[in-house]
C-alpha positions in Angstrom: 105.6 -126.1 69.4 108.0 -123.4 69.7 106.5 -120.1 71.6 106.7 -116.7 70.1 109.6 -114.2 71.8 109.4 -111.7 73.9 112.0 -110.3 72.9 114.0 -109.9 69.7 117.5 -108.8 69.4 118.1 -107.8 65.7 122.0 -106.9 64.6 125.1 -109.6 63.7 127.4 -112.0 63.9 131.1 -111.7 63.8 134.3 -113.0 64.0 136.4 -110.8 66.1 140.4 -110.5 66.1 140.6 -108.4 69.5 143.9 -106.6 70.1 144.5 -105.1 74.3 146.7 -101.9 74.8 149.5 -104.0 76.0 149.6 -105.9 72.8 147.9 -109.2 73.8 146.2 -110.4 70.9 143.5 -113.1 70.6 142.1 -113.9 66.7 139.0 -115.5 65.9 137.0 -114.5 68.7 132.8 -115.3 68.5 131.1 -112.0 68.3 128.0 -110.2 67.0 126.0 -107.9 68.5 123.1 -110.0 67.8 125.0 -112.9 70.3 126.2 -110.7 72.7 122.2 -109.0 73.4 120.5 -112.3 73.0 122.8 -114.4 75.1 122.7 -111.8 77.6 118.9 -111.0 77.4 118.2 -114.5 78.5 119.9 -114.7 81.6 116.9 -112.5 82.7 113.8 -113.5 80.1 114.0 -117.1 78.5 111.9 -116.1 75.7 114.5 -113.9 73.7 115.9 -114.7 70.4 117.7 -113.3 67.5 117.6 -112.6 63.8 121.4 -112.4 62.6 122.0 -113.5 59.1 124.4 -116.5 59.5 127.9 -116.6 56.7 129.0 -118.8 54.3 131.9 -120.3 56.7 130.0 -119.6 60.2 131.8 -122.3 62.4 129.5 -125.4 63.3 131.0 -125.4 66.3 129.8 -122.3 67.1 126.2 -122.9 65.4 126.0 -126.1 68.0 127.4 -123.8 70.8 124.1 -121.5 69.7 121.5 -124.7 69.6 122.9 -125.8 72.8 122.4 -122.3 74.8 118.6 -122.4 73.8 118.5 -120.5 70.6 116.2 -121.5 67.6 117.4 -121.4 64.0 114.3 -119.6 62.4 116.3 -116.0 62.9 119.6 -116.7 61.7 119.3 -117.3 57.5 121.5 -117.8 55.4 124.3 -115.8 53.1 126.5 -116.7 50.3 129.3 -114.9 51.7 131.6 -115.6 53.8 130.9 -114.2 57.4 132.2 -111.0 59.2 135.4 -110.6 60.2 136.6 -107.7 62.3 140.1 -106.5 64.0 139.7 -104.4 67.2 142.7 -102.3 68.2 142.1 -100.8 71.8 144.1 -98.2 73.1 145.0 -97.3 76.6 142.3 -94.7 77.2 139.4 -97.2 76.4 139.3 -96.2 72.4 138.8 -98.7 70.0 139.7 -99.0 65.7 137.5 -101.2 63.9 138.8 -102.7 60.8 136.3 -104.5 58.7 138.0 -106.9 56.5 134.9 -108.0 54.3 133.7 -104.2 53.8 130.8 -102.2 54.3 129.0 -103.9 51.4 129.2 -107.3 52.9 128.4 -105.5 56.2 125.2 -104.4 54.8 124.5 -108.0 53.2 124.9 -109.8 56.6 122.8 -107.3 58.2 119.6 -108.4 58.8 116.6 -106.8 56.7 112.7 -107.1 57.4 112.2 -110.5 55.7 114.1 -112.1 57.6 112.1 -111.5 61.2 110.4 -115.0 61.1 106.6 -114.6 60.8 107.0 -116.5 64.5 108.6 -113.2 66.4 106.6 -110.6 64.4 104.3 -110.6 67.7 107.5 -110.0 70.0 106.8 -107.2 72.8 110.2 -105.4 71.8 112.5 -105.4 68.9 116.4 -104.2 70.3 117.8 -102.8 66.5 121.6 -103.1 67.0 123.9 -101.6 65.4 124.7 -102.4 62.3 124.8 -100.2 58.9 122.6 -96.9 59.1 120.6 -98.3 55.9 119.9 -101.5 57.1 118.7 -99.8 60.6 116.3 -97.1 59.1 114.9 -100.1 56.9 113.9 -102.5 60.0 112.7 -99.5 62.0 110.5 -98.4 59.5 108.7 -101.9 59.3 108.8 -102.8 62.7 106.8 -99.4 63.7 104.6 -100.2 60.4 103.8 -103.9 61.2 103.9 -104.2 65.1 102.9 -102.4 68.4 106.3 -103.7 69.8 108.8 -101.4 71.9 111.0 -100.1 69.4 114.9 -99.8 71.2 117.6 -98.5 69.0 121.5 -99.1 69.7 123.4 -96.9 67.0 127.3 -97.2 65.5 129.2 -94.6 66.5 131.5 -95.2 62.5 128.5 -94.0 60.7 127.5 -91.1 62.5 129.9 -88.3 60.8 128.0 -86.9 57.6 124.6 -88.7 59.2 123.5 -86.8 62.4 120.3 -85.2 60.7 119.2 -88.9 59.2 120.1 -90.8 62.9 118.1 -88.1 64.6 115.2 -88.8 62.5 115.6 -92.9 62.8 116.0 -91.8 67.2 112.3 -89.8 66.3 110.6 -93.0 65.2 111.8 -95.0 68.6 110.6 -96.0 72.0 114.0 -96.5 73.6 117.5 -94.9 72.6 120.6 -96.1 73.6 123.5 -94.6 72.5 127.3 -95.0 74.1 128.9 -91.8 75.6 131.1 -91.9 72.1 127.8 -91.9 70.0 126.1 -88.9 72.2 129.4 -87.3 71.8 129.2 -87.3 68.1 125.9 -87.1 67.4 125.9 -83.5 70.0 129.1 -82.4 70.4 129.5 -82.1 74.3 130.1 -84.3 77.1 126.9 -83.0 79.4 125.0 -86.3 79.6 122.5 -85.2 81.2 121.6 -82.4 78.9 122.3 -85.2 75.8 119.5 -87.5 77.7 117.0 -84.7 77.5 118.3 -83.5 74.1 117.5 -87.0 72.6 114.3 -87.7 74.4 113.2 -84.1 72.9 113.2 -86.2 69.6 110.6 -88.8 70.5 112.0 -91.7 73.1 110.4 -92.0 75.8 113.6 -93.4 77.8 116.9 -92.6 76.5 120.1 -94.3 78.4 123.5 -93.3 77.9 125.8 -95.8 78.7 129.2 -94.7 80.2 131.1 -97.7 80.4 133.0 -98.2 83.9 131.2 -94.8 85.0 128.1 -96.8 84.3 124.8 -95.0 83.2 122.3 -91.9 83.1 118.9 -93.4 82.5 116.2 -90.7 81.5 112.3 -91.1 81.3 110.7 -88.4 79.4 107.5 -89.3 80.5 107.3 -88.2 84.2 111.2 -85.9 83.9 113.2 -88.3 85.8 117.2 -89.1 85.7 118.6 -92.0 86.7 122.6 -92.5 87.2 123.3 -96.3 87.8 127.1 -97.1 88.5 128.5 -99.7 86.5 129.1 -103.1 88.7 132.9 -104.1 89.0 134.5 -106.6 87.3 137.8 -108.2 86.2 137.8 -106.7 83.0 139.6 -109.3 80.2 138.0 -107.9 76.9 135.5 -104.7 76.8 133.9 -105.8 73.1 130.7 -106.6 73.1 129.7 -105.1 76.8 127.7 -102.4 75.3 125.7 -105.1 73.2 125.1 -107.2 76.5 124.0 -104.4 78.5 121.3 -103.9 76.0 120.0 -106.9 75.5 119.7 -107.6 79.3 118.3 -103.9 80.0 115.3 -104.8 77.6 114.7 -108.3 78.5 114.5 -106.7 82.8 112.2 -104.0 81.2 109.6 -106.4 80.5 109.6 -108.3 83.6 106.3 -107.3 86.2 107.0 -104.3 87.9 110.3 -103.8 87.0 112.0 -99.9 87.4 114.7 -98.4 85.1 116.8 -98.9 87.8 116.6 -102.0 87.7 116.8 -102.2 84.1 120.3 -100.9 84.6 121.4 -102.7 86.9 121.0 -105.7 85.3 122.4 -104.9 81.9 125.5 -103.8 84.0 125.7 -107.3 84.9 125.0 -108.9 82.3 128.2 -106.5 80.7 130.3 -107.8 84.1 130.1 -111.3 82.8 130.8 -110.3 79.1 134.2 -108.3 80.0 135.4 -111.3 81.8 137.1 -113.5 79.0 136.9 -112.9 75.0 134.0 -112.8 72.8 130.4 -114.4 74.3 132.6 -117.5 75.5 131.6 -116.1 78.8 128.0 -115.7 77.9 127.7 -119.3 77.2 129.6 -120.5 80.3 127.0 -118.3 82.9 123.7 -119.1 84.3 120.9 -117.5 84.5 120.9 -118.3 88.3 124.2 -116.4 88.5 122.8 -113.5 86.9 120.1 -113.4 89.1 122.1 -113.8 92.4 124.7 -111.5 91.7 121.9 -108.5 90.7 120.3 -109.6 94.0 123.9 -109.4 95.2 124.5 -106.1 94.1 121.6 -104.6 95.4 121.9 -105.4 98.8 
C-alpha cells in the first residue's frame, strides 16, 4: 500500500521548444514545473509527488519515463486537450519570452485545481504551489490553508504579475514560504534591493521568504528570529536554464523537512538540485541523476 507524501509539488506539465542566445534550438523538450520540483525534491525526500493534470497527447514515453523514476499516477488526471506546449526564446543577458501556443485558457485547464489533490496526499507536510495561472493559484491556496495544517510554499509567474500586484500580495499573505525569482520581486516592488524585498514580503505573512538570483544564487530570509541568509549558487556547465528555478524549489522544500535541517542548507541543496537541471534540456537530466549524487555533491560543496 502506497504511503502518503511528504511533500507535494502542485504546478504542470509541458512540452518545451527551448531556443539559446546563439540560436541553438532544441523542440519538444519534457518540462513542467510540476516535473522539474518533484524530480528534483526526491533526490533529497523519497516521499514527494505531484499533482499535474496530464494532456490529451502526453507522450507514453514520457508517462513510463515518470512510473519508472518512482512517481504514482493518482496526481496526474486527465484532460481532453491536448497538452502544453511552450517556445522559450532566451536572450544573451539571461531574459527569456514565453510563447504559449495552446493559450492561457488551456493553461488554466491543465492547471491543477483542488479536486484533483488525491484524498491520499491531502495529509502531506507541505504543498509547493507552482506557478501556474494567478486563478488557479489563489484557488489551491485557499483550500489547502482551509483543509490542511501543511506548509504552504508559493512560487509565482512573473507573466501575470502586471495589473495583479495587489491580488499576488494578498495570495503571498496567506503563505508559509515565498519564493519569488529576482524578475518576480522586481515586478512585484519595483527595485533591485533584495534584501529590503525579503523583509518587504515577509512583512506580508511568510515566515521565510527566498529570493532566488540565479548564478548569484540566493538571499534566504526568516522573519521569525530577523535573519538573512545569502547562499551562492553552486557552478555548473550550464546547457539549458528552464526549469532551474522549479528544481531549486522543489529540492529547497523536500531538505526543509529533513531533521534538523537549516535554511542554509535548504539552499544549498536546491542549488544543486538546479546544477543538475541546467546541465542538458528539459528534466532529461533529472531522470538520469541519483539521489546518491545529490547527496555527495551537497556534501561536496560544503566541505
Amino acid at each position: 500500500m502506497m504511503t502518503p507524501p511528504r511533500l507535494v509539488c502542485l504546478g504542470n506539465l509541458t512540452i518545451d521548444d527551448v531556443v539559446l542566445p546563439d540560436g541553438t534550438e532544441k523542440s519538444d523538450c519534457t518540462g513542467g514545473d510540476a516535473l522539474y520540483a518533484c524530480l528534483a525534491a526526491r533526490f533529497f525526500e523519497t516521499a514527494s509527488e505531484m499533482v499535474a493534470p496530464v494532456g490529451s497527447d502526453w507522450p507514453k514515453k514520457i508517462e513510463e519515463q515518470i512510473r519508472k523514476a518512482g512517481l504514482s499516477d493518482l496526481g496526474l488526471p486527465p484532460r481532453n486537450l491536448p497538452s502544453l506546449h511552450n517556445r522559450i526564446d532566451y536572450d544573451a543577458n539571461g531574459g527569456r519570452v514565453w510563447t504559449l501556443f495552446n493559450g492561457e485558457e488551456a493553461f488554466q485547464t491543465l492547471s491543477p485545481v483542488p479536486d484533483d489533490i488525491p484524498q491520499l496526499y491531502r495529509s502531506a507536510e507541505a504543498f509547493l504551489v507552482l506557478a501556474m495561472t494567478l486563478e488557479a493559484q489563489i484557488d489551491l491556496v485557499a483550500a489547502l490553508k482551509r483543509d490542511s495544517h501543511a506548509l504552504v510554499a508559493l512560487d509565482p509567474q512573473e507573466d501575470y504579475i502586471a495589473g495583479n500586484e495587489e491580488r499576488l500580495k494578498a495570495l503571498i499573505s496567506q503563505c508559509d514560504i515565498f519564493l519569488p525569482s529576482a524578475e518576480e520581486a522586481r515586478q512585484l516592488l519595483g527595485h533591485d534591493d533584495w534584501s529590503a524585498a525579503a523583509r518587504t514580503f515577509a512583512e506580508l505573512g511568510p515566515e521565510i521568504v527566498v529570493v532566488k538570483l540565479g548564478p548569484d544564487g540566493s538571499l534566504l530570509y526568516d522573519s521569525r528570529n530577523g535573519r538573512e541568509i545569502r547562499v551562492p549558487a553552486l557552478e555548473a556547465d550550464v546547457v539549458d536554464t528552464t526549469g532551474a528555478g522549479d528544481s531549486f524549489c522543489g529540492a529547497f522544500m523536500a531538505a526543509l523537512l529533513q531533521e534538523n535541517c537549516d535554511l542554509e542548507t535548504a539552499a544549498r541543496a536546491g542549488s544543486v538540485a538546479a546544477s543538475f537541471t541546467v546541465s542538458g534540456y528539459g528534466v532529461d537530466p533529472l531522470f538520469v541523476a541519483t539521489s546518491a549524487q545529490a547527496k555527495r555533491r551537497l556534501v561536496d560543496w560544503r566541505r
